[in-house]
C-alpha positions in Angstrom: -108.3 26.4 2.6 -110.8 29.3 3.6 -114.8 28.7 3.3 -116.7 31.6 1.2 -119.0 33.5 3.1 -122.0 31.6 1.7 -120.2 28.2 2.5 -120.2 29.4 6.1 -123.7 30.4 6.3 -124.8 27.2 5.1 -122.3 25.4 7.0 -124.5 22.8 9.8 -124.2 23.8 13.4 -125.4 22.1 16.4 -128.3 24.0 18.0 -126.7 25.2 21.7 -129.6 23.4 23.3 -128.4 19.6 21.8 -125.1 20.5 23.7 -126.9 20.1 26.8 -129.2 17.7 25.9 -126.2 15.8 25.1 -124.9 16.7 28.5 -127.7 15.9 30.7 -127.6 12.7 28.9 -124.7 12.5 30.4 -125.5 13.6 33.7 -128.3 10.6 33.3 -126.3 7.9 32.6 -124.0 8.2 35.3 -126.7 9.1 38.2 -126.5 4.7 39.0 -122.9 4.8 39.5 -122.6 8.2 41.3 -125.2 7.3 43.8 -123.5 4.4 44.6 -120.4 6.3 45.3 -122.1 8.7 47.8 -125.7 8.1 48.3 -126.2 11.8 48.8 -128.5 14.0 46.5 -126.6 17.4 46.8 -123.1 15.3 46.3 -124.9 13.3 43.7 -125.6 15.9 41.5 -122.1 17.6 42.1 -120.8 14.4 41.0 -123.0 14.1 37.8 -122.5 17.6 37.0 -118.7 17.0 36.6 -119.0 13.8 35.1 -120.7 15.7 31.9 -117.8 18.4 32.0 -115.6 15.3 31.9 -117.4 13.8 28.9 -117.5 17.4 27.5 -114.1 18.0 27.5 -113.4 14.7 26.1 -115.1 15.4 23.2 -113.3 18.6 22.8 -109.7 17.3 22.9 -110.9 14.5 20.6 -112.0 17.7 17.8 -108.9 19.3 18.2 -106.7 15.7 17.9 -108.4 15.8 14.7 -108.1 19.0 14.0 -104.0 18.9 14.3 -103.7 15.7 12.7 -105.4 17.2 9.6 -103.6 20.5 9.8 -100.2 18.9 10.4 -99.5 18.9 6.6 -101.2 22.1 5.5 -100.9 24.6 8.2 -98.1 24.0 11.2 -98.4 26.9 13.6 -102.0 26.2 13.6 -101.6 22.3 13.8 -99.5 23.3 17.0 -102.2 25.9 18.3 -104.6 23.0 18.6 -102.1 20.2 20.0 -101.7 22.8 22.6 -104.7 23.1 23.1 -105.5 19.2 23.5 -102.8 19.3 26.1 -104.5 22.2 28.0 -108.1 20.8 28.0 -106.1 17.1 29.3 -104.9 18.6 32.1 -108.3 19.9 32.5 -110.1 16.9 32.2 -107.7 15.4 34.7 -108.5 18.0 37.4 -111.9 17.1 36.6 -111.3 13.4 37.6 -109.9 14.7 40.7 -112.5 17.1 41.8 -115.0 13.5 41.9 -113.0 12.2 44.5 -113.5 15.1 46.8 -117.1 14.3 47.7 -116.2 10.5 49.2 -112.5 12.3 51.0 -114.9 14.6 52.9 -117.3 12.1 53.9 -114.5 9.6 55.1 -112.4 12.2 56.6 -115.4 13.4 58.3 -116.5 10.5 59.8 -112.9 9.8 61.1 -112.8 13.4 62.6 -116.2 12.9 64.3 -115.0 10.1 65.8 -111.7 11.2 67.0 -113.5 14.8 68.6 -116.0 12.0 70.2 -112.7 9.8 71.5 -111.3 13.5 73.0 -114.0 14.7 74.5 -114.5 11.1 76.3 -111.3 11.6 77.4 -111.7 15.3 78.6 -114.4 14.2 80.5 
């Protein structure tokens, strides 16, 4: 089922700049919990920023669930174009969940490097 041109025109978009509203939303909500996780402003904001991507992509694979459980009947190949795409952006948000646990590794693993230089050099000395 194809829209007419003039169905497309009139068709309601979001404006690009409620995308990121919605996302700095985002970013806002989770500022609490991030700065509890860190309690560093450049790390903060690295975590907030992919905290929105997270919620971003989110919506995204929920739109294309949609999308190929309402194609499923009328239009396979593209019903399977978007479930492959909902596996795709998945694996995406996953790697996104990762990437927030880099911040707290480096910290630890820092600390537990500056103390085993400090333990050598005592040592050395």
């Amino acid at each position: 089922m194809t829209a007419s041109l003039d169905e497309f025109r009139t068709r309601a978009r979001p404006a690009p700049r409620a995308d990121r509203l919605n996302d700095l939303r985002g970013m806002a909500q989770e500022a609490p919990r991030m700065a509890a996780l860190t309690g560093s402003a450049e790390w903060d904001f690295y975590l907030r920023y992919i905290e929105a991507n997270i919620k971003a992509t989110e919506r995204m694979i929920e739109q294309r669930r949609d999308q190929a459980a309402s194609l499923v009947l009328v239009d396979e190949a593209k019903a399977k174009q978007a479930a492959v795409l909902v596996a795709a952006m998945s694996a995406r948000a996953e790697a996104l969940r990762e990437l927030i646990l880099i911040p707290k590794w480096i910290i630890e693993n820092g600390t537990e490097a500056a103390k085993a230089i400090a333990e050598m050099e005592a040592s050395v000395a």
